[in-house]
C-alpha positions in Angstrom: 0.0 0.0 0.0 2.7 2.4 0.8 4.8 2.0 -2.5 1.2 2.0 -4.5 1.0 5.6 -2.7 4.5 6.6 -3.4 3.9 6.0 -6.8 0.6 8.3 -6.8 2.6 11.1 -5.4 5.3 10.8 -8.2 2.4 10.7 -10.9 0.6 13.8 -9.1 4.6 15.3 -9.5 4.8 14.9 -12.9 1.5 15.9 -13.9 2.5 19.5 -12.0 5.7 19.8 -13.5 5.2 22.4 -16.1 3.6 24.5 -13.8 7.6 25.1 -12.0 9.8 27.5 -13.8 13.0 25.7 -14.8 16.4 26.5 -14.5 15.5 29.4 -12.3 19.4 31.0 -10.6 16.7 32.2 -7.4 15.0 28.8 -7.1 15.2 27.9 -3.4 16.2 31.1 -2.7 12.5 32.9 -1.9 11.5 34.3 1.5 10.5 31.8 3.9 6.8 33.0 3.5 6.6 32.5 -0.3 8.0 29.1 0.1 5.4 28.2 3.0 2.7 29.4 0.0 4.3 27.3 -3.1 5.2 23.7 -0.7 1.9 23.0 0.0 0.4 19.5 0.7 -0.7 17.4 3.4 2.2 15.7 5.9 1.8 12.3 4.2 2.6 13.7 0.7 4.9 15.9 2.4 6.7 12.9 3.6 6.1 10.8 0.5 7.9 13.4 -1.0 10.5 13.6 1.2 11.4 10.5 0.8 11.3 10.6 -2.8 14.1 13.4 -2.6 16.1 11.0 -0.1 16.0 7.8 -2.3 16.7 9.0 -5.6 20.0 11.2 -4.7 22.4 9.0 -4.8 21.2 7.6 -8.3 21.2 11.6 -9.3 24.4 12.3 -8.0 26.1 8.9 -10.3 24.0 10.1 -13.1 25.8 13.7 -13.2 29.1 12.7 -12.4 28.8 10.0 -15.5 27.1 12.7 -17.8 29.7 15.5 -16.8 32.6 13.1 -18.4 31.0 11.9 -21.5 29.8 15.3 -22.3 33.5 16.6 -22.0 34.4 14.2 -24.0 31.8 13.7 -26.5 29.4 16.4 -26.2 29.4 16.9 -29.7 27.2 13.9 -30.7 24.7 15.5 -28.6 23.5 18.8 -29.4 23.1 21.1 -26.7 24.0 18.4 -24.2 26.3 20.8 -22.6 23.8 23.5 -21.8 21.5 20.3 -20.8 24.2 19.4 -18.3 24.3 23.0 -16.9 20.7 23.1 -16.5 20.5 19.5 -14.8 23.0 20.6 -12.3 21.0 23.9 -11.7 18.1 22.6 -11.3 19.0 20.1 -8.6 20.6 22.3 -6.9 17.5 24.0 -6.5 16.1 21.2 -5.2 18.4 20.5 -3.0 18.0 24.2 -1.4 14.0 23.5 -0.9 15.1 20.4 0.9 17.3 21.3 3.5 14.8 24.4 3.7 12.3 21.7 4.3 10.1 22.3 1.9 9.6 18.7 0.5 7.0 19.2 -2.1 9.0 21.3 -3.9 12.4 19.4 -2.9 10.4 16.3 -4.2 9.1 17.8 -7.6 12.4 19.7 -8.3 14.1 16.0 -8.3 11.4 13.9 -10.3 12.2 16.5 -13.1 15.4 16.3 -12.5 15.5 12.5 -13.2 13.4 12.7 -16.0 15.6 15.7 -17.7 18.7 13.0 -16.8 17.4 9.9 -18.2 16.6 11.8 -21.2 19.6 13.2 -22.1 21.4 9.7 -20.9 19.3 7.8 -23.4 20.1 10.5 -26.4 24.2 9.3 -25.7 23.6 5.5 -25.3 22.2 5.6 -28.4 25.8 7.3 -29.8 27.4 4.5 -28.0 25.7 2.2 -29.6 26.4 3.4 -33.4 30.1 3.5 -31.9 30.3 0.3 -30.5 28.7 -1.2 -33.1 30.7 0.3 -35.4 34.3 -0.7 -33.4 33.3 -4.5 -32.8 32.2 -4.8 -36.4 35.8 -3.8 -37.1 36.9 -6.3 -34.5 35.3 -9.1 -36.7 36.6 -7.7 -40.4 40.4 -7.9 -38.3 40.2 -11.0 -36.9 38.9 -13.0 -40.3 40.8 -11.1 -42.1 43.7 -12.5 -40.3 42.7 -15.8 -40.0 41.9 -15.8 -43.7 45.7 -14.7 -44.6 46.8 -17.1 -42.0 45.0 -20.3 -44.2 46.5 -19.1 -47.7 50.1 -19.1 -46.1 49.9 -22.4 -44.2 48.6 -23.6 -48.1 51.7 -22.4 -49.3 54.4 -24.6 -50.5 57.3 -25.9 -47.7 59.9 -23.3 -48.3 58.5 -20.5 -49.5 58.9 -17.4 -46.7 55.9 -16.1 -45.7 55.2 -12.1 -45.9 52.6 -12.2 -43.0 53.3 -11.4 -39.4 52.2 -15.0 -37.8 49.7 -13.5 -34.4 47.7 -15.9 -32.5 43.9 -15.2 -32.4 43.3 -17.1 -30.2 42.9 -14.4 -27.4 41.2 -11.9 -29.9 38.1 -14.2 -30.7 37.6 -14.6 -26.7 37.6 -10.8 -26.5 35.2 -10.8 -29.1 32.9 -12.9 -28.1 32.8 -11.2 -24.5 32.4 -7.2 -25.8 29.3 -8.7 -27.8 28.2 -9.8 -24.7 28.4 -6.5 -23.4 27.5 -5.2 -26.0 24.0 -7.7 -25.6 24.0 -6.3 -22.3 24.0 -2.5 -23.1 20.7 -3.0 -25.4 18.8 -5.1 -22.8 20.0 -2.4 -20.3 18.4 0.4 -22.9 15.4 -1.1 -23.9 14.7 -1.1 -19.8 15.8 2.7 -19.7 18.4 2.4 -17.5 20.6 4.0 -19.2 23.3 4.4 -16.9 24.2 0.8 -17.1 23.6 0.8 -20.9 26.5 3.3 -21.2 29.1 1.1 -18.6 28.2 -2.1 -20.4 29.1 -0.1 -24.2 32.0 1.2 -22.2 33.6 -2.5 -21.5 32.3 -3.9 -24.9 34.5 -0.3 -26.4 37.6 -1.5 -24.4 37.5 -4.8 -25.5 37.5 -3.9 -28.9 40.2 -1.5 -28.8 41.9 -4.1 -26.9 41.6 -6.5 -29.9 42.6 -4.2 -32.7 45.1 -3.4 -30.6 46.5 -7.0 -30.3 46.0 -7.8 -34.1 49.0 -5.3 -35.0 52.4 -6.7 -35.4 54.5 -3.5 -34.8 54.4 -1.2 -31.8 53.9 1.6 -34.2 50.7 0.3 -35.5 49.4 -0.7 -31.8 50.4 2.8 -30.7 48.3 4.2 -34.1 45.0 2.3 -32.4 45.3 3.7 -29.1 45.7 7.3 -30.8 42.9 6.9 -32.4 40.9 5.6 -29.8 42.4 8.0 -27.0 39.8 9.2 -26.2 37.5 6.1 -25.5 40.3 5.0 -23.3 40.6 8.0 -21.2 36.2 7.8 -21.3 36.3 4.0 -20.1 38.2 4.6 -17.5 35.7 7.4 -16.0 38.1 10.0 -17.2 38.0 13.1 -19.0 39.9 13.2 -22.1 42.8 15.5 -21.8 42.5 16.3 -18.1 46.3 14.8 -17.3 45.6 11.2 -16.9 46.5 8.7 -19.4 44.8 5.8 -20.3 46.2 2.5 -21.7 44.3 -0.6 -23.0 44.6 -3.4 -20.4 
């Protein structure tokens, strides 16, 4: 009975939302009087809503640190996803204020828009993973039967005759394979049930693992060191790091 009620009060939110200004620099700020005015409700909604402010901060809080680094570093497959950011982290600051100013109603609405706003723009970049991951594994398979396929003609070749390919075992790669498709499996189960926060991790492993292969599949350490150039900036971004910001990042 209670989390049928909670989930009233979270659909009675929602339905209200348009009615808030957003993005407001003086939200949470108003005189104590005006705020007694605009948080009004009874003490169980006031306490529904208080604990809908309590429980979903910590999955807020993940949400924004994850969306401030993949914004920095690939904000430009999302438009406007940098303003978005800026207006996320307003916003729930404002929410913040009306909670610790104990006005839960609005504390409770600020952060069930908040969540929304976040899952949205979450959802806009796990689809960009996707078309990258996609793209990367895809190259992962031309590599590896591309190399197994030159590895058959030379082992058809006469007794004798020196090959000109660079003999690497596969072996490892096609494991690694097999496992970021997993992941990558994973990530589109995790996005079809909107959680896209675990979509992006699960891309983020299937990404290394394919780096990782292409990676293994050159023969020089010039070539190797061409992959992780490329892909610089997927390592620094799987590691939880923003590209650029001093720390390195190195294919396991």
């Amino acid at each position: 009975m209670k989390q049928f009620y909670l989930i009233f009060i979270i659909l009675f939110m929602i339905s209200s939302l348009p009615a808030q200004e957003s993005g407001g620099a003086d939200k949470g700020r108003e005189p104590h009087d005006e705020i007694e005015k605009l948080d009004q409700g009874s003490n169980l909604e006031k306490k529904q809503s208080k604990e809908i402010s309590e429980s979903s901060r910590e999955r807020i809080v993940s949400g924004l640190k994850l969306l401030t680094i993949i914004t920095a570093n690939f904000g430009e497959d999302v438009p406007d996803s940098k303003n978005t950011l800026e207006k996320i982290r307003k916003d729930y600051q404002a929410a913040l204020r009306y909670y610790y100013r104990r006005a839960y109603i609005l504390s409770g609405k600020g952060i069930v828009q908040v969540d929304r706003d976040l899952s949205d723009i979450l959802s806009k970049f796990a689809k960009s993973f996707d078309a990258k991951t996609q793209t990367l594994l895809n190259e992962c398979a031309d590599a590896i039967s591309q190399q197994e396929q030159n590895q058959l003609v030379d082992d058809s070749k006469e007794s004798g005759k020196q090959s000109s390919t660079v003999y690497i075992d596969i072996t490892s790669s096609q494991q690694k394979l097999k496992i970021a498709y997993y992941q990558l499996a994973l990530a589109t189960d995790m996005v079809e049930g909107k959680r896209y926060y675990h979509s992006i991790v699960h891309y983020r492993i299937a990404k290394d693992y394919g780096i990782k292969i292409l990676t293994d599949l050159k023969g020089t350490e010039a070539d190797k060191k061409t992959i992780q150039d490329k892909y610089a900036k997927d390592l620094s971004d799987n590691r939880n790091l923003i590209y650029g910001s001093g720390s390195s990042a190195q294919p396991n």
